[in-house]
NUSETOR-186384 format. One record per residue: x, y, z of N, C-alpha, C, O, CB in turn; residue number from 0; chain; residue in three letters. Coordinates in nm, 3 decimals, decimal comma. Glycine has a CB too. Example, Ala and Ser with C-alpha at 12.3 -4.5 7.8 and 13.67 -1.06 7.14 Angstrom:
<lomis>
LOMI; nc1; nc2; nc3; cac1; cac2; cac3; cc1; cc2; cc3; oc1; oc2; oc3; cbc1; cbc2; cbc3; i; ch; aa
LOMI; 1,319; -0,569; 0,780; 1,230; -0,450; 0,780; 1,320; -0,330; 0,780; 1,424; -0,332; 0,846; 1,131; -0,447; 0,905; 0; A; ALA
LOMI; 1,285; -0,225; 0,708; 1,367; -0,106; 0,714; 1,290; 0,003; 0,787; 1,341; 0,114; 0,804; 1,408; -0,060; 0,572; 1; A; SER
</lomis>
This chain:
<lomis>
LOMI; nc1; nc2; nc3; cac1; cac2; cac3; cc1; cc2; cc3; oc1; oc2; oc3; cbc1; cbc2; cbc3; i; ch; aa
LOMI; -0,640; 1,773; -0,267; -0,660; 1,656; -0,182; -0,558; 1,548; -0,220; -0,525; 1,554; -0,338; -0,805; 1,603; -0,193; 0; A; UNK
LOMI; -0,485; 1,424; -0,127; -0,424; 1,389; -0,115; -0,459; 1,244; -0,144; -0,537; 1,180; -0,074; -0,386; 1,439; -0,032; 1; A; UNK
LOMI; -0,381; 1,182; -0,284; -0,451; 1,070; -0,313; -0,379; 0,952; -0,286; -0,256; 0,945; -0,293; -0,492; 1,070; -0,439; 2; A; UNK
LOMI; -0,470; 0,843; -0,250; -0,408; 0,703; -0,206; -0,478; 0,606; -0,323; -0,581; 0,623; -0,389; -0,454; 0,652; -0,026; 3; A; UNK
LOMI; -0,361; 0,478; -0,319; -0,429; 0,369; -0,359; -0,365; 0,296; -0,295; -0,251; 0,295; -0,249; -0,446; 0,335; -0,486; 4; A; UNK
LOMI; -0,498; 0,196; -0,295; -0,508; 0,082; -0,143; -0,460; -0,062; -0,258; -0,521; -0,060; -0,365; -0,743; 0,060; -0,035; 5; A; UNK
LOMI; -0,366; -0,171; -0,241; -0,378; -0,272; -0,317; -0,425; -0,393; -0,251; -0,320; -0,412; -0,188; -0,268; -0,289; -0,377; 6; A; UNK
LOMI; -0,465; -0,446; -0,231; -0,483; -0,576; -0,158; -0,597; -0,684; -0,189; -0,715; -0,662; -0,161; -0,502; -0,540; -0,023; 7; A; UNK
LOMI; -0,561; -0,779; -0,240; -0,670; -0,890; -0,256; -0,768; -0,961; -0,149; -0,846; -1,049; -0,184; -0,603; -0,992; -0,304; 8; A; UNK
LOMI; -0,760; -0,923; -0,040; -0,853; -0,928; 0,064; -0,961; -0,820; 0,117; -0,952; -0,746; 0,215; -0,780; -0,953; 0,156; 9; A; UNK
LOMI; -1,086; -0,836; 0,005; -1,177; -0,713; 0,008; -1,189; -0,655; 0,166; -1,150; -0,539; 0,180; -1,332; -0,758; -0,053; 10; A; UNK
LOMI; -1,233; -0,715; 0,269; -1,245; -0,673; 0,372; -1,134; -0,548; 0,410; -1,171; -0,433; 0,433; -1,246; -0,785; 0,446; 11; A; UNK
LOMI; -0,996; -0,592; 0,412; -0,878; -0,502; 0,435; -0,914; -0,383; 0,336; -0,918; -0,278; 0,401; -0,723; -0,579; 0,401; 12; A; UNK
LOMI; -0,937; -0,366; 0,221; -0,966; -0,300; 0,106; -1,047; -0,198; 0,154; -1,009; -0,084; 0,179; -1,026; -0,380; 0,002; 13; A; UNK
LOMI; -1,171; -0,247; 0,167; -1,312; -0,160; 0,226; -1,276; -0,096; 0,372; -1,312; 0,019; 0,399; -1,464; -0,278; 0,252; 14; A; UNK
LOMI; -1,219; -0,158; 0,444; -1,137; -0,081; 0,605; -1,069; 0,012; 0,516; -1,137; 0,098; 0,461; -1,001; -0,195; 0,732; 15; A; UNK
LOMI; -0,963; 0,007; 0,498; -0,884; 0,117; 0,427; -0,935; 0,229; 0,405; -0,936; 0,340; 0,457; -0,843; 0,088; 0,315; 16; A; UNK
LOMI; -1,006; 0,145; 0,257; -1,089; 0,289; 0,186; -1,126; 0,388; 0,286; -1,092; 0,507; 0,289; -1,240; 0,253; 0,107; 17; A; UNK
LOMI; -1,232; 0,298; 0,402; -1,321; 0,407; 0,442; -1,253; 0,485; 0,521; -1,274; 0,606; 0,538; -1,440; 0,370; 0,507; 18; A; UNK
LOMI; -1,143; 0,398; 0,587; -1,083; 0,453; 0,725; -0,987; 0,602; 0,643; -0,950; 0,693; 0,717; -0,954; 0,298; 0,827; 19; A; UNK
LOMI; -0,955; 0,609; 0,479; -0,905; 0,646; 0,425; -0,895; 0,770; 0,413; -0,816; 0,860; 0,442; -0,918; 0,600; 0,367; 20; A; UNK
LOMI; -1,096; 0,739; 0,312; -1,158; 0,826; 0,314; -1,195; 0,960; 0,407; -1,179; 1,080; 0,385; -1,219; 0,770; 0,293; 21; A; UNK
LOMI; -1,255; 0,881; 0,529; -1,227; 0,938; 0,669; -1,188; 1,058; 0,687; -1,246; 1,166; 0,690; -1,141; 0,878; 0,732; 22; A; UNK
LOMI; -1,030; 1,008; 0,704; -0,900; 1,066; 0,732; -0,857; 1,220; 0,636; -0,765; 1,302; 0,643; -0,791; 0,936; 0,698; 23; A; UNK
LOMI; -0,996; 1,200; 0,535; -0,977; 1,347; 0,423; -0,903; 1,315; 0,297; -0,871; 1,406; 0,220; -0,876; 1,482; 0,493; 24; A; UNK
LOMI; -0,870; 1,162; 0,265; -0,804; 1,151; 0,194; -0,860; 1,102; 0,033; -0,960; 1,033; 0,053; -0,727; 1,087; 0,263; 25; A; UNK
LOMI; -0,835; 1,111; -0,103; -0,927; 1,086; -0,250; -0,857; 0,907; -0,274; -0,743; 0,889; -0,316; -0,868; 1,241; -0,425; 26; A; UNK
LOMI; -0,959; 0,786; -0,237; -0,868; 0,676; -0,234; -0,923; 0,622; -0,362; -1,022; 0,668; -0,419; -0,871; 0,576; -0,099; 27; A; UNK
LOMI; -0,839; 0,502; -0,412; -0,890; 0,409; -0,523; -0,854; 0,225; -0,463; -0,776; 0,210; -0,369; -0,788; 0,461; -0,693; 28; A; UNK
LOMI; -0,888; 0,165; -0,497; -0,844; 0,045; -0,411; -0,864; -0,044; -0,573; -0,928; -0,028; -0,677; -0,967; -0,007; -0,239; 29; A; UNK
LOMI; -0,759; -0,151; -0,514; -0,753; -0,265; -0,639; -0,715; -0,429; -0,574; -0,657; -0,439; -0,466; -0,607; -0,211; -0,764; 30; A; UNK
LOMI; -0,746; -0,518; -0,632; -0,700; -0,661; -0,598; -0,582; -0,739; -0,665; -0,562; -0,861; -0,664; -0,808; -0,740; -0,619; 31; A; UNK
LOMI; -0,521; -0,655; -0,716; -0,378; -0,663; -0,751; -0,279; -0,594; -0,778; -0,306; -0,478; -0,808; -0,366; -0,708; -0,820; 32; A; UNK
LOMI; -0,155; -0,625; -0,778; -0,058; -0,530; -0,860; -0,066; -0,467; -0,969; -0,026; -0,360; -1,015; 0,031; -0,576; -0,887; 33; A; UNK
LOMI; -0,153; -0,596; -1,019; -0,133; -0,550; -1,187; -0,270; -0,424; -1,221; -0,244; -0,316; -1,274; -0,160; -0,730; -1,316; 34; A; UNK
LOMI; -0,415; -0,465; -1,178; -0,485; -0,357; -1,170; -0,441; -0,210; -1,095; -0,452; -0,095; -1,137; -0,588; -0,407; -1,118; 35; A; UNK
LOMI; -0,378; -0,268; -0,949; -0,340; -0,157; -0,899; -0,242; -0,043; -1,000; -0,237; 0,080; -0,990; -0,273; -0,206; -0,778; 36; A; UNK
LOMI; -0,168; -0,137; -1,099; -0,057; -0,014; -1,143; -0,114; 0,028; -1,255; -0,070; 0,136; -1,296; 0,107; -0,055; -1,174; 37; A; UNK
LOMI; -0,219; -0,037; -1,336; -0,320; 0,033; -1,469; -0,399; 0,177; -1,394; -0,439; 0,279; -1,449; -0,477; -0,109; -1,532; 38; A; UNK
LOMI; -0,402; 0,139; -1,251; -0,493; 0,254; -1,211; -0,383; 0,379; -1,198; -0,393; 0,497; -1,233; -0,584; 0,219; -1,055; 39; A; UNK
LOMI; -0,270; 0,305; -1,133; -0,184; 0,430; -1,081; -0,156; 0,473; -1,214; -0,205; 0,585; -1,222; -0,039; 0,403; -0,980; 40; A; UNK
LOMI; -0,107; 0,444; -1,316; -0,044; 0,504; -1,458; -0,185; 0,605; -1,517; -0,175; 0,694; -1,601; 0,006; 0,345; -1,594; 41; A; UNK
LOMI; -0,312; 0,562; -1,448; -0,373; 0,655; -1,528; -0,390; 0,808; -1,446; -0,389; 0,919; -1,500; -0,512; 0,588; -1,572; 42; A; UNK
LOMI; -0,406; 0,781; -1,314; -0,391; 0,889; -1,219; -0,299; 0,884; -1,143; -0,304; 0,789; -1,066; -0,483; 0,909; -1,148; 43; A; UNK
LOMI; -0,191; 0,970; -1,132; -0,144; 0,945; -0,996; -0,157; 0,945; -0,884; -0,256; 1,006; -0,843; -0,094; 0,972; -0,978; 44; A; UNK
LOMI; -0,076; 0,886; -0,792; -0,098; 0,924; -0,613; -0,038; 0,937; -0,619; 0,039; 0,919; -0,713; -0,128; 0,878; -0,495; 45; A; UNK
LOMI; -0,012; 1,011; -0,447; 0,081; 1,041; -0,354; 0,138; 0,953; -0,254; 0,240; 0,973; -0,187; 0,038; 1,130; -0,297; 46; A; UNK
LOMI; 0,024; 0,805; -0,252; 0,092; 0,721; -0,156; 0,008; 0,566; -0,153; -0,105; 0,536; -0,113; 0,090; 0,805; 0,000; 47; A; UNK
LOMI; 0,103; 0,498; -0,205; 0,028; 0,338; -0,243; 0,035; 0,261; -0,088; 0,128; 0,264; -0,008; 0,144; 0,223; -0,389; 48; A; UNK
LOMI; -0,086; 0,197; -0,076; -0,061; 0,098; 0,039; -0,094; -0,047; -0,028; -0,207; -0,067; -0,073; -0,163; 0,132; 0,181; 49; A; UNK
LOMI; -0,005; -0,138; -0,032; 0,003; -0,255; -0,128; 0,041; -0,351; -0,006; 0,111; -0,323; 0,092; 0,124; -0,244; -0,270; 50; A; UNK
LOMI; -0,026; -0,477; -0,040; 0,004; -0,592; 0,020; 0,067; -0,676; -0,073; 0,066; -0,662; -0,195; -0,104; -0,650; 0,076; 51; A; UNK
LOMI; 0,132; -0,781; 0,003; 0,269; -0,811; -0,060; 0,225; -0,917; -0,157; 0,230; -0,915; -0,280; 0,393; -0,864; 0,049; 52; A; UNK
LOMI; 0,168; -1,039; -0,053; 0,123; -1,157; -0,111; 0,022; -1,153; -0,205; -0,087; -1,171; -0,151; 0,086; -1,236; -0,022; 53; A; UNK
LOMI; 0,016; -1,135; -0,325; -0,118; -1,153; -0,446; -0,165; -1,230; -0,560; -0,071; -1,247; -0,638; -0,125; -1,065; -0,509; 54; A; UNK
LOMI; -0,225; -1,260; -0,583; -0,228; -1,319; -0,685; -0,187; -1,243; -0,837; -0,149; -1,127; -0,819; -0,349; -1,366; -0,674; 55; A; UNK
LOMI; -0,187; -1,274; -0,942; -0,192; -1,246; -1,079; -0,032; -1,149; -1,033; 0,063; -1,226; -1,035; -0,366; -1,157; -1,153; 56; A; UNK
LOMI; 0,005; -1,016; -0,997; 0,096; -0,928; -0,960; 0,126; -0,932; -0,771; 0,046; -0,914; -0,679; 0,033; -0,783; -1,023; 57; A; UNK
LOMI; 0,232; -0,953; -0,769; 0,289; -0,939; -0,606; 0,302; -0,803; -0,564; 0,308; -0,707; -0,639; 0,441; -1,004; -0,580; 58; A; UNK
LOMI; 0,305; -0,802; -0,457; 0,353; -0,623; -0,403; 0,489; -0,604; -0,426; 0,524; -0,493; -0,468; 0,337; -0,582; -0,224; 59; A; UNK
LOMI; 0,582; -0,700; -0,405; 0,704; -0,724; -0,433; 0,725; -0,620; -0,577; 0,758; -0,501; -0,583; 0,725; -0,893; -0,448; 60; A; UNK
LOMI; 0,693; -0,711; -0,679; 0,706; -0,679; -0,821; 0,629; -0,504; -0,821; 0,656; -0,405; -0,889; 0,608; -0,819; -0,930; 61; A; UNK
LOMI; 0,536; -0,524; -0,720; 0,436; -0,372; -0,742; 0,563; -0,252; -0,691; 0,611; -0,164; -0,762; 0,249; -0,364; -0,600; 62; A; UNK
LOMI; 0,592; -0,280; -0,563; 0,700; -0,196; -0,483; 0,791; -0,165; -0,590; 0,808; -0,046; -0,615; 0,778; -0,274; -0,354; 63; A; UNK
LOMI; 0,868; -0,271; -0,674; 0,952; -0,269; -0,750; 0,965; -0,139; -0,849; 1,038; -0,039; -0,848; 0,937; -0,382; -0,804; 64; A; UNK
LOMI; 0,857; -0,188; -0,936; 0,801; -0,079; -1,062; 0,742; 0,030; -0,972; 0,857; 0,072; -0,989; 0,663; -0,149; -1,184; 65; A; UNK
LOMI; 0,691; 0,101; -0,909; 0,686; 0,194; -0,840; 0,817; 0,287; -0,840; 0,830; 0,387; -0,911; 0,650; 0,145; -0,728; 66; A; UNK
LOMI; 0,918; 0,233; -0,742; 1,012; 0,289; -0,728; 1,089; 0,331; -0,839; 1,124; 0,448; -0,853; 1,063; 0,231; -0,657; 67; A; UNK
LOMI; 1,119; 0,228; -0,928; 1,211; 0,259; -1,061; 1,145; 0,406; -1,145; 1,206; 0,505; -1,184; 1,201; 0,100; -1,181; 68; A; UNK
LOMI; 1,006; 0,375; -1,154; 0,944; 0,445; -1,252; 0,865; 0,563; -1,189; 0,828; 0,644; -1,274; 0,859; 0,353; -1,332; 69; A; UNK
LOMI; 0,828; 0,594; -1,055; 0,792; 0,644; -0,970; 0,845; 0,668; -0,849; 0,781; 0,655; -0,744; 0,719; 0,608; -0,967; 70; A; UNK
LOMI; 0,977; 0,709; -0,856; 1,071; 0,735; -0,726; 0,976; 0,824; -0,563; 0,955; 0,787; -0,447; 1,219; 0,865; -0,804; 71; A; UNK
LOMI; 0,940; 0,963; -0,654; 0,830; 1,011; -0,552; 0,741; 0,977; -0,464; 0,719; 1,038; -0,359; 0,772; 1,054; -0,588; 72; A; UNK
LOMI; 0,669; 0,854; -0,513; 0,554; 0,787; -0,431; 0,622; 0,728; -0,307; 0,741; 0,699; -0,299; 0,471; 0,665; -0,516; 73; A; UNK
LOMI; 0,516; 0,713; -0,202; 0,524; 0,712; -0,086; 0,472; 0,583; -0,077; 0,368; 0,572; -0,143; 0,469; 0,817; -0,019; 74; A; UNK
LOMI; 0,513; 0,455; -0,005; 0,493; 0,343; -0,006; 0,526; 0,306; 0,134; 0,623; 0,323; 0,207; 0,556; 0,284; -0,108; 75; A; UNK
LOMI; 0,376; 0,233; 0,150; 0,366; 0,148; 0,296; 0,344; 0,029; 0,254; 0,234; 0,035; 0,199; 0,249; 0,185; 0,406; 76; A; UNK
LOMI; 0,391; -0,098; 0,246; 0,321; -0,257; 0,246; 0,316; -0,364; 0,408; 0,363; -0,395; 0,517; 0,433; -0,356; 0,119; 77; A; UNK
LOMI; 0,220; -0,378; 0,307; 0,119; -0,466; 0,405; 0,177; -0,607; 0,391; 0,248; -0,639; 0,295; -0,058; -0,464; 0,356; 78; A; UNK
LOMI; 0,135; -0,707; 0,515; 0,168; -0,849; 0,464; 0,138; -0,917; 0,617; 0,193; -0,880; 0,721; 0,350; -0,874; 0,389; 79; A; UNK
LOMI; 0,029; -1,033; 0,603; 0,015; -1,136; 0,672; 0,078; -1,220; 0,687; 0,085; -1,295; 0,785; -0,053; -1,175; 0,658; 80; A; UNK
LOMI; 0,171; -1,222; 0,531; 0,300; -1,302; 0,534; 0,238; -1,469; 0,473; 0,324; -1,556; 0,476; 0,376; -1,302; 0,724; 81; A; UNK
LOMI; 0,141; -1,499; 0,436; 0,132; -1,626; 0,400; 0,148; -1,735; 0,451; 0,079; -1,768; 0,548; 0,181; -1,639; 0,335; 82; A; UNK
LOMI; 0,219; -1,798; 0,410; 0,232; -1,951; 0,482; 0,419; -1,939; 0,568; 0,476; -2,011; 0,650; 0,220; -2,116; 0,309; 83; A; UNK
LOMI; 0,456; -1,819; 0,497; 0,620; -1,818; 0,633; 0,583; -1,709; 0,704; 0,675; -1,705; 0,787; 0,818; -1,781; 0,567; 84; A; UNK
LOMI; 0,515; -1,619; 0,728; 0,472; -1,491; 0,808; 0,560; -1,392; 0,719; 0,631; -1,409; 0,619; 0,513; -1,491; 0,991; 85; A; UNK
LOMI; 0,536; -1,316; 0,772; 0,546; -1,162; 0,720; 0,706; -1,096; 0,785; 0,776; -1,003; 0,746; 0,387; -1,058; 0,796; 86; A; UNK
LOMI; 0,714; -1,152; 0,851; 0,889; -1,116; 0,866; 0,963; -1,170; 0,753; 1,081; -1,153; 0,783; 0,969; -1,186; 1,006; 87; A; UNK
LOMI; 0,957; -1,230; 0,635; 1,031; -1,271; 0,555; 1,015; -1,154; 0,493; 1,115; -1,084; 0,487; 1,013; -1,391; 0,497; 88; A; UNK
LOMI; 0,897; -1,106; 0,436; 0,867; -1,033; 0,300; 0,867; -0,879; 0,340; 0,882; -0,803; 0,244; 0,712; -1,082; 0,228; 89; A; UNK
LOMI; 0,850; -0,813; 0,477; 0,837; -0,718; 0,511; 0,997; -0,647; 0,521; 1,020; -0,527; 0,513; 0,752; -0,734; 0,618; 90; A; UNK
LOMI; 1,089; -0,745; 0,540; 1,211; -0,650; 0,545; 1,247; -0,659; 0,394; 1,354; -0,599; 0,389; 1,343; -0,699; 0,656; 91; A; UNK
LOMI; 1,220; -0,696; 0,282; 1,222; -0,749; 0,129; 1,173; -0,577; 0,099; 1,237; -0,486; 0,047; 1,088; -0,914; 0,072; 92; A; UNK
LOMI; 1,076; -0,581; 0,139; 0,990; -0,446; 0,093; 1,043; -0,364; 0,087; 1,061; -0,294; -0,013; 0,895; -0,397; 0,154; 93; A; UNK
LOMI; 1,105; -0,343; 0,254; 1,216; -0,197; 0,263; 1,251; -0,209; 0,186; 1,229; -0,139; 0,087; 1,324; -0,159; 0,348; 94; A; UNK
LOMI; 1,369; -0,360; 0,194; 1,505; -0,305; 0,148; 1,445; -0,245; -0,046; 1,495; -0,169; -0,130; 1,662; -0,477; 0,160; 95; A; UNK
LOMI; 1,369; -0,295; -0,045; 1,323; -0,238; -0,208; 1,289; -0,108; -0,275; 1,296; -0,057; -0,387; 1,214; -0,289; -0,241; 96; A; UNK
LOMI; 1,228; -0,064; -0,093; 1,219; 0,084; -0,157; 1,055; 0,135; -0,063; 1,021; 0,252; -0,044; 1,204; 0,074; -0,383; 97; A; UNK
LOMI; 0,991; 0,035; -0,026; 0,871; 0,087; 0,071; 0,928; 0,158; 0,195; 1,028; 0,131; 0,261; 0,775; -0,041; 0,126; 98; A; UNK
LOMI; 0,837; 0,255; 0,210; 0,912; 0,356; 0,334; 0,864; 0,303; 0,469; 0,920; 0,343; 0,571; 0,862; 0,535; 0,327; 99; A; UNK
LOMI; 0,757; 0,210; 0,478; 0,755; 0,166; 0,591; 0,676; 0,023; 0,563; 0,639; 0,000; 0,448; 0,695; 0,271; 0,689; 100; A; UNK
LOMI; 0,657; -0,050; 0,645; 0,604; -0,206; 0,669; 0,517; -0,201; 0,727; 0,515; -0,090; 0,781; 0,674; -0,303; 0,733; 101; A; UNK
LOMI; 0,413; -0,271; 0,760; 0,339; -0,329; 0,805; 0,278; -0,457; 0,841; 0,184; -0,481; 0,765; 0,309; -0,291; 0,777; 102; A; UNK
LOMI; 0,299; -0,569; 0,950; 0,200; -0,671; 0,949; 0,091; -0,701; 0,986; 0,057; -0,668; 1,100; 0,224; -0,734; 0,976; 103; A; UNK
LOMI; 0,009; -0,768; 0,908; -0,117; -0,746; 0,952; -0,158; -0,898; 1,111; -0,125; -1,017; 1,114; -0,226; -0,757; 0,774; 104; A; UNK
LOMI; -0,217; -0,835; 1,187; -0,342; -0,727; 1,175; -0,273; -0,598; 1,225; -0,186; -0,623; 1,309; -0,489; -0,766; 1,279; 105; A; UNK
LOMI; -0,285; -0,491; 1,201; -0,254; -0,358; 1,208; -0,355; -0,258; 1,297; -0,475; -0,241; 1,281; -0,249; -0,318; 1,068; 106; A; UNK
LOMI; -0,272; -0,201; 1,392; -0,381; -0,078; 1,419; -0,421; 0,001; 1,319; -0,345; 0,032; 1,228; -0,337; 0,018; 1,511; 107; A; UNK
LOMI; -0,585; 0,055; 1,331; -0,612; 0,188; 1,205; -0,519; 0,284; 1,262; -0,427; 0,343; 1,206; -0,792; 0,270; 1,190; 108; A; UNK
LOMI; -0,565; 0,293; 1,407; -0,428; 0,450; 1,404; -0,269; 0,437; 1,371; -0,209; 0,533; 1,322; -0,405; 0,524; 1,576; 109; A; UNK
LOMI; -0,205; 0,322; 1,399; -0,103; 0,318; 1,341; -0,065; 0,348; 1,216; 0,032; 0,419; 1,186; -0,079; 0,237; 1,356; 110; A; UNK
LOMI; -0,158; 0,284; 1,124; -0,168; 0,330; 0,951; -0,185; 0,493; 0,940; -0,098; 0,579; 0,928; -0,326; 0,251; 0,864; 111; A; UNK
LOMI; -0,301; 0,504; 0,947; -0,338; 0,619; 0,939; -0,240; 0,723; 1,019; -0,224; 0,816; 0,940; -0,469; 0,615; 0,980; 112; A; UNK
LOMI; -0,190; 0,742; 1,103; -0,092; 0,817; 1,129; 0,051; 0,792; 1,087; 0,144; 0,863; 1,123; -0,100; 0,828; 1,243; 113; A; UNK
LOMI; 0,063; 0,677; 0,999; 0,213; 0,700; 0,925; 0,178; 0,752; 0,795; 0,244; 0,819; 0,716; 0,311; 0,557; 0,903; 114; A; UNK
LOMI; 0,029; 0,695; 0,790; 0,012; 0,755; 0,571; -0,007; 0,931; 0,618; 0,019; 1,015; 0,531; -0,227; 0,666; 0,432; 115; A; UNK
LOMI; -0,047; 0,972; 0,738; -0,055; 1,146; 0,759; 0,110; 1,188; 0,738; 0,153; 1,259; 0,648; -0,123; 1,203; 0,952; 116; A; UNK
LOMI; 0,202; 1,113; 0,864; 0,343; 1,150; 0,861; 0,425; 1,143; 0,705; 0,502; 1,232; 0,668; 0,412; 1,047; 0,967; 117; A; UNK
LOMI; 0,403; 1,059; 0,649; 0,404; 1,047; 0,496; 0,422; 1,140; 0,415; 0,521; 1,189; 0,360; 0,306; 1,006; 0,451; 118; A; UNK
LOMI; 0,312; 1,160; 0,415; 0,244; 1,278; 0,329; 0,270; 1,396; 0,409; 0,242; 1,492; 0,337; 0,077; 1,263; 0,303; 119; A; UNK
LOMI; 0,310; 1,435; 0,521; 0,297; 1,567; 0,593; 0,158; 1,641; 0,647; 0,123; 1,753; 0,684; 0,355; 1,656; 0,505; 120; A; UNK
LOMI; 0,101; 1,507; 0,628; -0,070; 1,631; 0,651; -0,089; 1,579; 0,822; -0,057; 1,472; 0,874; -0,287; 1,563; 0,504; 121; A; UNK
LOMI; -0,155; 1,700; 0,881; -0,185; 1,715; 1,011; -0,323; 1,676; 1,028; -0,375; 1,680; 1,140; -0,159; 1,846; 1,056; 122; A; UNK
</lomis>
């Protein structure tokens, strides 16, 4: 089974995820930061982080970052409402960093969910 972790400090988005995640057939873990999010990833891996940008304590920024360097393989979608300049600032930041695709929120579930399938390759 095909594992995700969800990052985002906005439980609501978190709990959608998970379940919509879950759902979808997929083994998820969810966290409210970068910095929890990457204690979790170092202890198990995934196959595909969905991180929001803006956070407290760890950014997605910094999360995307260490991912890539140290985890080239993982599959990365970020999220972003964008804060107080919107999410076109930080969402092309992401790419260029190394996330394979963007997202602003609010987001379709099927949109997500059918790029974390295309992702990963699962039908």
């Amino acid at each position: 089974m095909r594992k995700i972790l969800v990052i985002d400090d906005d439980e609501q988005i978190r709990k959608l995820l998970y379940r919509v995640m879950e759902q979808a057939g997929f083994e998820v873990q969810v966290a409210a930061d970068g910095r929890k999010g990457l204690s979790l990833f170092e202890e198990s891996f995934y196959d595909l982080v969905i991180t929001d940008l803006i956070m407290p304590e760890q950014e997605g920024i910094e999360t995307i970052t260490f991912l890539r360097k140290n985890y080239p393989q993982v599959k990365i979608i970020a999220i972003s409402g964008g804060g107080r300049i919107g999410p076109e600032t930080y969402l092309p930041l992401a790419l260029e960093l190394g996330a394979n695709l963007a997202f602003a929120k609010p987001f379709s579930i099927d949109q997500i969910t059918n790029a974390v399938k295309e992702l990963l390759d699962v039908t």
